[in-house]
KEBA-28070 format. One record per residue (C-alpha): z, y, x negated; residue number from 1; residue in one letter. Coordinates in nm, 4 decimals, padded with zeros to 6 digits. Example, Ala and Ser with C-alpha at 12.3 -4.5 7.8 and 13.67 -1.06 7.14 Angstrom:
% KEBA-28070
00.7800 -00.4500 -01.2300 1 A
00.7140 -00.1060 -01.3670 2 S
This chain:
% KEBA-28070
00.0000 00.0000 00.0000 1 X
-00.1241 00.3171 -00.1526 2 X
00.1479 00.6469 -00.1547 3 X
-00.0566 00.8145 00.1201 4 X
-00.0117 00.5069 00.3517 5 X
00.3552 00.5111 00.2835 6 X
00.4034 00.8229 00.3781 7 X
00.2370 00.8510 00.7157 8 X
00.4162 00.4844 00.8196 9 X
00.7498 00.6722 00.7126 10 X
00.6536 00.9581 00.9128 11 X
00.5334 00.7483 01.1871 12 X
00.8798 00.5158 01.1857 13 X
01.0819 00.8830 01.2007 14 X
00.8248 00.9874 01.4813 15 X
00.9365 00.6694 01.6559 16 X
01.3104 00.6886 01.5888 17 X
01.3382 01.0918 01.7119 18 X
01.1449 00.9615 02.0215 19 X
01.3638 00.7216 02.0919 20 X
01.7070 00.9627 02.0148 21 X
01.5152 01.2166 02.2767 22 X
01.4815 00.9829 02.5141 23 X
01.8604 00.8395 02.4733 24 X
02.0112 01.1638 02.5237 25 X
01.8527 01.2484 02.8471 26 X
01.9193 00.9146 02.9736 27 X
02.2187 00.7934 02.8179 28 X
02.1004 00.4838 02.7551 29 X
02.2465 00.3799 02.4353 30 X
02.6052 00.4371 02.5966 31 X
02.7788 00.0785 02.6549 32 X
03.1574 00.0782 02.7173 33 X
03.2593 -00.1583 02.5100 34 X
03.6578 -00.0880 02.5108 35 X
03.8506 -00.0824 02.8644 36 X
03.9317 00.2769 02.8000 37 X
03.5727 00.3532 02.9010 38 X
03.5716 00.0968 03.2178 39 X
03.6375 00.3595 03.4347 40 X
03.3371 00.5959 03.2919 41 X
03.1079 00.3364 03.2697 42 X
03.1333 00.2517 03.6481 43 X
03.1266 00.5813 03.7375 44 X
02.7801 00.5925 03.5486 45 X
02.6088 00.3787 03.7362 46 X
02.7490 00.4003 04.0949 47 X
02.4343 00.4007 04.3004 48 X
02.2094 00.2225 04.0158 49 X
02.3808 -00.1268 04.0338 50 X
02.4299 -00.3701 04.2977 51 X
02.7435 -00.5784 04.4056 52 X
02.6772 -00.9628 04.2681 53 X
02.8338 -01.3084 04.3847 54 X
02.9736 -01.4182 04.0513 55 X
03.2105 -01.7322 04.0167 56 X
03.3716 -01.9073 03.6837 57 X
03.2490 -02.1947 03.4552 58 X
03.5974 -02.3468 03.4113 59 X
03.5715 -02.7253 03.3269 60 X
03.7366 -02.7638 02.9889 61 X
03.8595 -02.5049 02.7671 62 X
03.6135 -02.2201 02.8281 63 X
03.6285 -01.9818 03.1092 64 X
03.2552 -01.7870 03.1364 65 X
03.1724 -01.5266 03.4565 66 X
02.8278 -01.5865 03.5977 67 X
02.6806 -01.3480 03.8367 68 X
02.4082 -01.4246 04.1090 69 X
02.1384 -01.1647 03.9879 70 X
02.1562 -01.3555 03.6404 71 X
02.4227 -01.1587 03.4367 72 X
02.6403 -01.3593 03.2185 73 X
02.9899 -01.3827 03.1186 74 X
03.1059 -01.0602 03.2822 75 X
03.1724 -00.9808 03.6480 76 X
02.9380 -00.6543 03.6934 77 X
03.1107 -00.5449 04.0076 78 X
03.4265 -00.4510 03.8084 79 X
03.3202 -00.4921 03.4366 80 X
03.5636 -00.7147 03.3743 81 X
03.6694 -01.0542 03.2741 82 X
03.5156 -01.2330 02.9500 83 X
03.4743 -01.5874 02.7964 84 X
03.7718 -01.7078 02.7229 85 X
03.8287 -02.0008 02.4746 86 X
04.1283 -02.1473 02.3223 87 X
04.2745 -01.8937 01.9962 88 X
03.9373 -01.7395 01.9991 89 X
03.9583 -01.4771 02.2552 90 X
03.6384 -01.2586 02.3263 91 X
03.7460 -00.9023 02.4311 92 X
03.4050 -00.8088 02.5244 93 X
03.1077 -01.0177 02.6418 94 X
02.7815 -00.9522 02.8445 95 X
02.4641 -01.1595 02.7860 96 X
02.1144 -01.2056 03.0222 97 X
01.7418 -01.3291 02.9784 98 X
01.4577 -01.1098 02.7974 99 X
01.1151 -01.1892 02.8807 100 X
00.7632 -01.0193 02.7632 101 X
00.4168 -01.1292 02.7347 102 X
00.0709 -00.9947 02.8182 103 X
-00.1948 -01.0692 03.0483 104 X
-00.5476 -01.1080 03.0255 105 X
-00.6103 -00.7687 03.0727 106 X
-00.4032 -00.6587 02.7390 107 X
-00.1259 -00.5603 02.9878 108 X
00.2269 -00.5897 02.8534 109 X
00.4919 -00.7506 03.1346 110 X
00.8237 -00.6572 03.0586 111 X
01.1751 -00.8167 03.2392 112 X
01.5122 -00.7628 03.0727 113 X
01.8519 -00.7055 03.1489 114 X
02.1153 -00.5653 02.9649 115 X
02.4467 -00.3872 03.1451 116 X
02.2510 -00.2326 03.4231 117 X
02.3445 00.0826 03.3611 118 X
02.0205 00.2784 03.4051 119 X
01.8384 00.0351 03.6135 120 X
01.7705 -00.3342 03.7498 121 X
01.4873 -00.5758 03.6582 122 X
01.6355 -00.9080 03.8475 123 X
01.8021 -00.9660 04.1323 124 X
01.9423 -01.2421 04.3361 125 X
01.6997 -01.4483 04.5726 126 X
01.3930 -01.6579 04.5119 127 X
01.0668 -01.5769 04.5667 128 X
00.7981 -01.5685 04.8618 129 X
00.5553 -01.7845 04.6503 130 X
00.2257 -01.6904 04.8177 131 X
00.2920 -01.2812 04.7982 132 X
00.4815 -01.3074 04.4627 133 X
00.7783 -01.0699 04.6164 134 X
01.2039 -01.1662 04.7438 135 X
01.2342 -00.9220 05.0052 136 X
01.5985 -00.7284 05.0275 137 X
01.6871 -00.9410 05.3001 138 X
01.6490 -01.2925 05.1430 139 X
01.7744 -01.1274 04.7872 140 X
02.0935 -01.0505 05.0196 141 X
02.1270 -01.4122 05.1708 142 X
02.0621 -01.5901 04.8384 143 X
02.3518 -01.3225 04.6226 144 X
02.5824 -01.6267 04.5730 145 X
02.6817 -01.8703 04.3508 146 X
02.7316 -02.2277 04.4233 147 X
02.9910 -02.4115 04.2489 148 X
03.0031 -02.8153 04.2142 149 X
03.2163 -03.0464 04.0499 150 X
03.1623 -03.4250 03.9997 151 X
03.4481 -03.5104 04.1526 152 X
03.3854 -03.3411 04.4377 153 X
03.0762 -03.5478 04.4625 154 X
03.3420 -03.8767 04.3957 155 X
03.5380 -03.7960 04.6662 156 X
03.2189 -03.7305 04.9195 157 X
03.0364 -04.0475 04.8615 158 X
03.3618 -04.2548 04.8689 159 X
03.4527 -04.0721 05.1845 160 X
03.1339 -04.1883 05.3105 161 X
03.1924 -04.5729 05.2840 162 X
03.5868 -04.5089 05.3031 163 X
03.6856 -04.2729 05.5363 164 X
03.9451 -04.0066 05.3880 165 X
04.2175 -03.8609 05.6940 166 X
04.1681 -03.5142 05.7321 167 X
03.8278 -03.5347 05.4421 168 X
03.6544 -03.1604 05.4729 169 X
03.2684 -03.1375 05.2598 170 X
03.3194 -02.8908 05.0148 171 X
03.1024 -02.6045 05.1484 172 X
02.8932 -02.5226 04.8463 173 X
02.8050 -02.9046 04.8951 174 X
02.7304 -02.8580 05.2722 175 X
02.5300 -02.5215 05.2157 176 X
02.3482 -02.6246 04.8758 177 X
02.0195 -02.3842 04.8494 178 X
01.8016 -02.7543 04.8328 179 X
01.5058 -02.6023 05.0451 180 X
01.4031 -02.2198 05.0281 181 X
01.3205 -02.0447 05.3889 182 X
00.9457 -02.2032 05.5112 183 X
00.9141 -01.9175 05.7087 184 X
00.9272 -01.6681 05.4018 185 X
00.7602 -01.9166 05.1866 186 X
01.0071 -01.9868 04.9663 187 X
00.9680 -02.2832 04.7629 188 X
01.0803 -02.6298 04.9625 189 X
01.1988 -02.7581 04.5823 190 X
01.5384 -02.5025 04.4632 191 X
01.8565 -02.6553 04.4061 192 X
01.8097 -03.0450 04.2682 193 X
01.9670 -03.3126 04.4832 194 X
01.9777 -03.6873 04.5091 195 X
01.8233 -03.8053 04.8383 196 X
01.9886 -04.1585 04.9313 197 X
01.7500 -04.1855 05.2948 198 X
01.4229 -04.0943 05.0619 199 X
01.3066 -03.8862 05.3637 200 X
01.2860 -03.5234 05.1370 201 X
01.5257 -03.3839 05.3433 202 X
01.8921 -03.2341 05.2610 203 X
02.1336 -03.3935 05.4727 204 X
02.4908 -03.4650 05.3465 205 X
02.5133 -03.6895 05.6410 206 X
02.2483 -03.9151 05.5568 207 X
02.3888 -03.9589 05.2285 208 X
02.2870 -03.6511 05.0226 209 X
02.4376 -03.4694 04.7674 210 X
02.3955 -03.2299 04.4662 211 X
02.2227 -03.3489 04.1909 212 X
02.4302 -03.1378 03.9013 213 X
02.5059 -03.1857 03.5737 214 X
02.7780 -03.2309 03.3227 215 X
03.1585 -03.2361 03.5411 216 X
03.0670 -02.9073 03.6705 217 X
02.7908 -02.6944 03.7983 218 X
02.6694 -02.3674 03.9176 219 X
02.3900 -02.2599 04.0264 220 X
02.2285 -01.9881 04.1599 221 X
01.8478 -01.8478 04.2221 222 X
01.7339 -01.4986 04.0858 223 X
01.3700 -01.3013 04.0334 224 X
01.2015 -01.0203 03.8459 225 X
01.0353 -00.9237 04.1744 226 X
01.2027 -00.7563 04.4527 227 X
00.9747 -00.6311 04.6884 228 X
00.8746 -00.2058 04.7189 229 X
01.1093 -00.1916 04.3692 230 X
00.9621 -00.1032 04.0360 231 X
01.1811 -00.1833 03.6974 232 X
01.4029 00.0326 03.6114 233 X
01.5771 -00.0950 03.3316 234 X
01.2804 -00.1036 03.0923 235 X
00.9603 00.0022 03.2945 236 X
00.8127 -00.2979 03.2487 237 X
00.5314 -00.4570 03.4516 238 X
00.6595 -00.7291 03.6715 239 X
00.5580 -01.1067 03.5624 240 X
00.6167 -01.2514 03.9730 241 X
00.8510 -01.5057 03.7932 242 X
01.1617 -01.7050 03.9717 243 X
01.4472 -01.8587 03.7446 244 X
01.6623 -02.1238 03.8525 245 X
01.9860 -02.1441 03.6654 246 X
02.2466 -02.4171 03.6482 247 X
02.5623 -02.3425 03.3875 248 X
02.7208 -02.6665 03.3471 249 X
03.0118 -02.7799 03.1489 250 X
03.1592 -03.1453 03.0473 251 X
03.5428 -03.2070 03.0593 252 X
03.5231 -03.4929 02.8120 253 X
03.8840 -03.4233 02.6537 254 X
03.7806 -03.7501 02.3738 255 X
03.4884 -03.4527 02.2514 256 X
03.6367 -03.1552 02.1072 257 X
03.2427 -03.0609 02.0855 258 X
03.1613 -03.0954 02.4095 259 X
03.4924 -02.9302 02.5520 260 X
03.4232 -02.6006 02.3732 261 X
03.0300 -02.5749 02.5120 262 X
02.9120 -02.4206 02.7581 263 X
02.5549 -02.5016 02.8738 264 X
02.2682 -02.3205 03.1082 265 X
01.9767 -02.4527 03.2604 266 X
01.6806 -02.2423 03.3433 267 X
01.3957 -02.3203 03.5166 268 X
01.1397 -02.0197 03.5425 269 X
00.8485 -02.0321 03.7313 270 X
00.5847 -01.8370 03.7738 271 X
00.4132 -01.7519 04.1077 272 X
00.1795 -01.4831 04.0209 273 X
-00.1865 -01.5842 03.9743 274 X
-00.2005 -01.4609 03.5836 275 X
-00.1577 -01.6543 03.2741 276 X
00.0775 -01.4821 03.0399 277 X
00.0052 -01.5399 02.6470 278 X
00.2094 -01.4066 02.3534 279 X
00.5476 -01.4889 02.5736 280 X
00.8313 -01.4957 02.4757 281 X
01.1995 -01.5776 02.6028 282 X
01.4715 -01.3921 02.4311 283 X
01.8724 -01.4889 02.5060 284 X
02.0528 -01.1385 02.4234 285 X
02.4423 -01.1224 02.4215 286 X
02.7078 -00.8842 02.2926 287 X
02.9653 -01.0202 02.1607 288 X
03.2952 -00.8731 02.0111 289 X
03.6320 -00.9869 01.8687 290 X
03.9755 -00.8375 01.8470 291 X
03.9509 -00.8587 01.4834 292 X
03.5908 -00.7304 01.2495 293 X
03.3020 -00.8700 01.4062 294 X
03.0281 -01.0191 01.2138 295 X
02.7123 -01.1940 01.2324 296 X
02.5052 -01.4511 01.1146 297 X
02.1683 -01.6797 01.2036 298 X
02.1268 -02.0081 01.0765 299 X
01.7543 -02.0843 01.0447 300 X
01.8034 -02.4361 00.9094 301 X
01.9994 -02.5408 01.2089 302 X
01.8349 -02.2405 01.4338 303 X
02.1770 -02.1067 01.5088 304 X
02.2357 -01.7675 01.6107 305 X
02.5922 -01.7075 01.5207 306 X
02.8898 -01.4296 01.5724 307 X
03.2130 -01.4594 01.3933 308 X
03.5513 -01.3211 01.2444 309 X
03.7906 -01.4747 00.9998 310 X
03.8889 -01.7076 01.2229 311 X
03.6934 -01.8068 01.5159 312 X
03.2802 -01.8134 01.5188 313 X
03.0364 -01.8615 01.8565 314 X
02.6819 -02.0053 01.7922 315 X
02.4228 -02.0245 02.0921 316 X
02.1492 -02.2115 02.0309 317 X
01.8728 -02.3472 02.2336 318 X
01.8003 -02.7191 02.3125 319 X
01.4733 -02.8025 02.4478 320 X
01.2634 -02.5153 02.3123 321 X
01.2961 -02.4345 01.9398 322 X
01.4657 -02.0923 01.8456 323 X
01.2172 -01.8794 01.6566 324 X
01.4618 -01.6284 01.5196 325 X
01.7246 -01.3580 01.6278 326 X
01.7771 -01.0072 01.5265 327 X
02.0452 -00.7699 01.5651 328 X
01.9914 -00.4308 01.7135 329 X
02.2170 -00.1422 01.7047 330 X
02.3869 00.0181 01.9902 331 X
02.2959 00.4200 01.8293 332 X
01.9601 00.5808 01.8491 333 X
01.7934 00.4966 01.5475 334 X
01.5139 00.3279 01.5113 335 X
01.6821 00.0284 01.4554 336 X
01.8575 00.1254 01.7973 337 X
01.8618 00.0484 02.1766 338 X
01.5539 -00.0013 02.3194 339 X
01.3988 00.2284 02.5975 340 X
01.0461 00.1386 02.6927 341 X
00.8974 -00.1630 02.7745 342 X
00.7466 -00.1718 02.4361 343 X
01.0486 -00.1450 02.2088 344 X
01.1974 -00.4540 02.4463 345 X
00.8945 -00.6357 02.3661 346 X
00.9057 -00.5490 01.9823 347 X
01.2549 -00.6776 01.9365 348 X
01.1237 -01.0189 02.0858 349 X
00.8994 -01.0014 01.8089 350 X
01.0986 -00.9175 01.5349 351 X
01.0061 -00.5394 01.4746 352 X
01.1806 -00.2104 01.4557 353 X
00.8565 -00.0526 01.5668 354 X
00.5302 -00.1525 01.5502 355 X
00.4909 -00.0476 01.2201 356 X
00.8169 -00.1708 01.0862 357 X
00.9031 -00.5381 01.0770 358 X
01.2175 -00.6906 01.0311 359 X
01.2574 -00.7377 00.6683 360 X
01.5246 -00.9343 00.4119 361 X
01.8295 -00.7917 00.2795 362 X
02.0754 -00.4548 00.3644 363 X
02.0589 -00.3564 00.7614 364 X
01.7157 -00.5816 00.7963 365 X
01.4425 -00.2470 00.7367 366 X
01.2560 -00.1766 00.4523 367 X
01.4624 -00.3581 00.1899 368 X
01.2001 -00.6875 00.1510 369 X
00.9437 -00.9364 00.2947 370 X
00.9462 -00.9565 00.6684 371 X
01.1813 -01.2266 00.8160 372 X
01.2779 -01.3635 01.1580 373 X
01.5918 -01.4565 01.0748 374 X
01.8631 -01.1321 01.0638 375 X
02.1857 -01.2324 00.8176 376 X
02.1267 -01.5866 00.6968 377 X
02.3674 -01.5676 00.4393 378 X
02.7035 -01.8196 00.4180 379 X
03.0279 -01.6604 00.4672 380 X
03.2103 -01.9461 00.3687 381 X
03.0490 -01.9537 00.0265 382 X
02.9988 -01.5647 00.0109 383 X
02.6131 -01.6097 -00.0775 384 X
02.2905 -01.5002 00.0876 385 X
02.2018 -01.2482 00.3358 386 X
02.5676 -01.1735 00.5267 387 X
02.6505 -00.8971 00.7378 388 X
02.8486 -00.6223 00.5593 389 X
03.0289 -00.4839 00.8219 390 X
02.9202 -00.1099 00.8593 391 X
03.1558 -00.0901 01.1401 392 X
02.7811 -00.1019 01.3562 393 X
02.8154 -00.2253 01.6653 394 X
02.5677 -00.4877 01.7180 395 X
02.4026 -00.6905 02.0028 396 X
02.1579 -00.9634 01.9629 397 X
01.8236 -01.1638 02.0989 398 X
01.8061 -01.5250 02.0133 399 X
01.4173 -01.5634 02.0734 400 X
01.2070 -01.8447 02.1394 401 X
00.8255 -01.9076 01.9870 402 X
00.5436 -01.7237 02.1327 403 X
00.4046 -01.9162 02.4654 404 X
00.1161 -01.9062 02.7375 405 X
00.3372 -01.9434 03.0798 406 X
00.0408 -02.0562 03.2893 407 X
-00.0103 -01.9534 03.6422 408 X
00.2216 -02.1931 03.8674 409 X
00.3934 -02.3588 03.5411 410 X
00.7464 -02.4237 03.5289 411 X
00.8996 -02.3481 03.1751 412 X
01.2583 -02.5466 03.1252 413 X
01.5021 -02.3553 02.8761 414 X
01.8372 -02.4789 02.8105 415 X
02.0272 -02.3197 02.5741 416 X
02.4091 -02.4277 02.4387 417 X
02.7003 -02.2062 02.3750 418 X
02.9692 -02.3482 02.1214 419 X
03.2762 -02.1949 02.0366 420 X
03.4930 -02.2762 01.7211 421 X
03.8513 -02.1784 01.5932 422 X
04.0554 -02.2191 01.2604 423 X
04.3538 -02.0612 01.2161 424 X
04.4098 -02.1847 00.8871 425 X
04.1482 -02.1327 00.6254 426 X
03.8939 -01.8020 00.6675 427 X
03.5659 -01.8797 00.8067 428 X
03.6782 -02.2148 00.8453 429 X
03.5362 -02.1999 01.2189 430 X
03.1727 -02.1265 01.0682 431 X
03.1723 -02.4682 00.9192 432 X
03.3301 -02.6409 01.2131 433 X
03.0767 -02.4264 01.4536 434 X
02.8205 -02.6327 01.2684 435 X
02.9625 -02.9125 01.3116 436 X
02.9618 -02.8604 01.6757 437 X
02.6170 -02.7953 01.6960 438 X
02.5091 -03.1264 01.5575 439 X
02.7440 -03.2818 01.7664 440 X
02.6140 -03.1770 02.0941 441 X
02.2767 -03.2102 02.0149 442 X
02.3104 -03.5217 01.9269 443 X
02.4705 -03.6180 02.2950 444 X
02.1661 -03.3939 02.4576 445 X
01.9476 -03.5745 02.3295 446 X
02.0734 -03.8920 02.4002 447 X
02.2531 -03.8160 02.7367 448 X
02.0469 -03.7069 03.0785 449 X
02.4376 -03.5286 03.1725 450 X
02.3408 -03.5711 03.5504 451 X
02.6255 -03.6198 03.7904 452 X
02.5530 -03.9880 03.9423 453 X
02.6611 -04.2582 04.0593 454 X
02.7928 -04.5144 03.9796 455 X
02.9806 -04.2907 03.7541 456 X
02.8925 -03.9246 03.7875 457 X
02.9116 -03.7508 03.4609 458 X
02.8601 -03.9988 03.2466 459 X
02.5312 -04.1776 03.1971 460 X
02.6865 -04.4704 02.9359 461 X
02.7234 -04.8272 03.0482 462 X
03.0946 -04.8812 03.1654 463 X
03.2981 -05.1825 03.0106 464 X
03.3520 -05.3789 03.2656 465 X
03.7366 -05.5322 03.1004 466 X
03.8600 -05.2452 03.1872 467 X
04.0546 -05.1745 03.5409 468 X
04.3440 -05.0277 03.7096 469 X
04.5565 -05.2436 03.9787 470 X
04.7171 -05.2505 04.2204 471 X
04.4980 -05.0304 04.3930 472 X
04.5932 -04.8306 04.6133 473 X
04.8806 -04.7984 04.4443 474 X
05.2305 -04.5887 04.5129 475 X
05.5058 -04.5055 04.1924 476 X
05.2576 -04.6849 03.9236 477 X
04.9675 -04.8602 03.8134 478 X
04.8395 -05.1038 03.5595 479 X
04.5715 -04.9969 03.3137 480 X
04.4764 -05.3253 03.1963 481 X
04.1395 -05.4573 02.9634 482 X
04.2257 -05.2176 02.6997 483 X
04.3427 -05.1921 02.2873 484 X
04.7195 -05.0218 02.1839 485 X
04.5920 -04.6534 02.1584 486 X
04.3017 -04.6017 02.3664 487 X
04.3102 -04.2203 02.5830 488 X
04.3185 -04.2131 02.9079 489 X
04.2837 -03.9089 03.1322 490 X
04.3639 -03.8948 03.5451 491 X
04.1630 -03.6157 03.7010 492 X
04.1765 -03.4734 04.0784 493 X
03.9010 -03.4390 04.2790 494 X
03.8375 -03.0951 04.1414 495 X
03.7901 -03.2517 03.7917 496 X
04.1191 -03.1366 03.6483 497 X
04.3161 -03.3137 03.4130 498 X
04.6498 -03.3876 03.5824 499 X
04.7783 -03.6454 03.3279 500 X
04.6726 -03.7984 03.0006 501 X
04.7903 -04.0601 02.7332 502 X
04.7478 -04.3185 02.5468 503 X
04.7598 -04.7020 02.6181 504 X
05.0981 -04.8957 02.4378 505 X
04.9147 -05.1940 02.5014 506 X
04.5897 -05.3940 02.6856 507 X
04.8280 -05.4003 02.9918 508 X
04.9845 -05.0454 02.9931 509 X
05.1847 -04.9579 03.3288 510 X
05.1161 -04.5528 03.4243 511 X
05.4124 -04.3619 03.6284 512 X
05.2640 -04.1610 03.8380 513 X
05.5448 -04.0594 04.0950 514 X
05.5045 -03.6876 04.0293 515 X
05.1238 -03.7184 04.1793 516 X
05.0495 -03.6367 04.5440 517 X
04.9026 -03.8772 04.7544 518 X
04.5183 -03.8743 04.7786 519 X
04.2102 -03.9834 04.5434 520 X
04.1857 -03.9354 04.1545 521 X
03.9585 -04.0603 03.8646 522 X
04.1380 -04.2682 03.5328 523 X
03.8694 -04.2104 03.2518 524 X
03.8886 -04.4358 02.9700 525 X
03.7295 -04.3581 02.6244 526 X
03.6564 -04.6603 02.4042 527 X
03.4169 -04.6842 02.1394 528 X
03.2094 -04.8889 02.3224 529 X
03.1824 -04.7047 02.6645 530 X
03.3365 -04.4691 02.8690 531 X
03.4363 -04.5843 03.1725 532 X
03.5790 -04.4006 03.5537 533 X
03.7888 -04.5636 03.7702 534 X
03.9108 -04.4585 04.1406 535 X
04.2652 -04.4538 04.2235 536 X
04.4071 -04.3752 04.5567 537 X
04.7644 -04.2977 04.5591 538 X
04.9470 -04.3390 04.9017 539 X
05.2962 -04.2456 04.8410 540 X
């Protein structure tokens, strides 16, 4: 690059940058109340730009995530409040949502992103009328909820239905479950998965149907980038006509320290326009912040995007699609700021600053080296590499996929894991046991479909058939019998929770159980050759 072709791309990148500060200070936009002493401001802010959401928790095993019905993540938006909470790694602040930008064949950029709604919406709640491309405000209103499923919910229905319970009620997410969209606004007949025991293609709990979800609990919920007579006015962007189907699910598998600190989502985004959309692609942005200094990190070996403090570290990482990168933009308006237009979105998907300034190796990630997709790859545990030095910036970050065609009608499936790690005891101890993680629950996604079935929801292994509990019904006690001195056992309730847990004294271990109310609960055994469910019925 000759001198006179540096200069102009410097002036150009300060061009860019000053536009960018202009625009921020006549709309605010780079303003994001992080602490609680802003709460107050922030809602005052956007009164009249935001909508009230359904949200409901994740709570399974030992994380706690808010999920809201017009696709926000880990944050209730009607009162800014609550966070993912995991055990001794407490996140003060979280918010996360989908980014999504491609072109048509016209060269026209489609832009859908959400980040804390605070100058404008780009999804909402509702699926879409799949012949004119649009959710209208009254179906976006009657689809604003979030169901919420557990497996042993599903246990306790199908057993009712062979065994009848006194006083049994369906759950009513079960009895309301969003299987068929409206035929009369054209809404697809195929939403929320179910298992139909009649085969007729109907949803009918009394002929036997139920929810098909996965892992011991589900949400799920229905949202769209299209609501009808309503531009976007987060970034400006061309609607794509696209509906996403999400299902955050969670395993309480207390024998997988892994698997009880993740926290998985589903997608399913389809789109019902009649264009093919090339250069796509899907970016997973979060903010993320500690008590303590935040950091963060990508793995590119492992394609790990990663945010950390001395002692605790999150990864998120996608498992079906492969992670192409992740960069961390700053929450000021430089150039390496918030973005405002549709374009700067799209350019952080791809890895840029601006379009004349790529992401590049070493210091804050701009001018310092050869163009990367990968922001702070360095090891803190080994203090080498590429690490975050802590400027005190205030960071939030897209985990992106590779560039895609979403075809007209094509359903893209996008699951993406969320692991959380914690060591009190040696500093950035949790980045190495974060990795470990990771490998660890890929290696059971791969492996494990995670539906909730029968004959054992939840779990897809073979059972060991040794194994059983007696007598049955039972009132004071029970007999755990078929298994080794030292095997775990865990009795849930029909809501899934743990109620009480041990460990077997010998292969016929008798289980007090006097302090349990009558009614019907799960004994899970964990043995290295299966894992195996049991009913109980207590009838004190």
């Amino acid at each position: 690059m000759n001198l006179q072709q540096a200069i102009r791309n410097q002036i150009q990148t300060e061009l860019h940058a000053l536009n960018k500060h202009i625009l921020r200070l006549q709309t605010k936009r780079y303003f994001r109340p992080m602490k609680k002493t802003l709460a107050f401001l922030f809602l005052s802010t956007i009164a009249g730009q935001s909508f009230a959401q359904s949200v409901d928790t994740l709570n399974a095993n030992n994380i706690f995530a808010v999920f809201n019905a017009g696709g926000d993540l880990f944050y209730d938006v009607n009162t800014f409040g609550g966070t993912i909470n995991s055990p001794g790694s407490p996140l003060s602040f979280t918010a996360g949502n989908l980014w999504i930008g491609g072109y048509d064949s016209n060269g026209k950029l489609h832009m859908s992103a959400q980040t804390y709604r605070q100058t404008g919406n780009d999804f909402w709640p509702g699926p879409l009328d799949t012949i004119n491309t649009v959710c209208s405000a009254s179906q976006s209103s009657a689809y604003n909820k979030v169901w919420k499923v557990n497996c042993a919910e599903i246990d306790t229905l199908i057993y009712n239905q062979t065994n009848s319970i006194p006083g049994y009620t369906v759950p009513t997410d079960i009895l309301t479950w969003p299987a068929h969209g409206a035929q009369n606004f054209n809404q697809s007949q195929s939403l929320a998965p179910f298992v139909d025991s009649d085969g007729d293609g109907n949803y009918l709990v009394t002929a036997g149907d139920y929810p098909l979800i996965r892992g011991t609990q589900s949400l799920y919920y229905v949202f769209n980038d299209s609501l009808d007579n309503t531009a976007h006015t987060n970034t400006a962007g061309a609607r794509f006509g696209i509906q996403i189907e999400t299902m955050p699910y969670a395993y309480n598998y207390q024998w997988d320290t892994a698997l009880m600190n993740t926290i998985f989502i589903h997608y399913t985004i389809t789109n019902y326009s009649t264009s093919a959309y090339h250069s796509t692609r899907i970016g997973f942005w979060y903010d993320f912040d500690t008590q303590q200094v935040n950091y963060e990190a990508s793995d590119s070996l492992n394609k790990v995007s990663i945010h950390y403090d001395a002692n605790s570290a999150t990864g998120i990482y996608f498992l079906n699609q492969t992670m192409g990168g992740c960069i961390n933009y700053q929450n000021n308006p430089s150039v390496q700021g918030n973005p405002i237009t549709s374009q700067d979105y799209y350019e952080l998907l791809n890895f840029q600053w601006d379009p004349n300034t790529p992401m590049t190796y070493g210091g804050l990630g701009i001018n310092t080296g050869n163009p990367t997709q990968w922001m702070y790859t360095g090891n803190p545990v080994t203090q080498t590499g590429w690490r975050d030095a802590a400027f005190a910036i205030d960071y939030r970050t897209i985990a992106v996929t590779d560039s895609f065609t979403l075809q007209p009608g094509q359903k893209k499936e996008f699951d993406v894991a969320i692991s959380f790690a914690y060591d009190s005891v040696t500093t950035n101890g949790s980045f190495t046991k974060l990795l470990q993680y990771v490998n660890s629950v890929r290696q059971f996604y791969a492996t494990n479909q995670g539906y909730c079935i029968q004959p054992f929801t939840g779990i897809t292994e073979a059972e060991d058939k040794n194994i059983g509990v007696y007598p049955n019904p039972t009132t004071g006690t029970f007999t755990l019998s078929g298994t080794q001195t030292g095997t775990p056992f865990f009795i849930t309730d029909v809501t899934g929770k743990t109620v009480q847990s041990g460990v077997t004294t010998s292969d016929n271990t008798m289980i007090d159980i006097s302090s349990l109310n009558s009614g019907l609960y799960f004994v899970r055994v964990a043995t290295d050759a299966a894992i195996t469910t049991l009913e109980l019925v207590i009838s004190q």
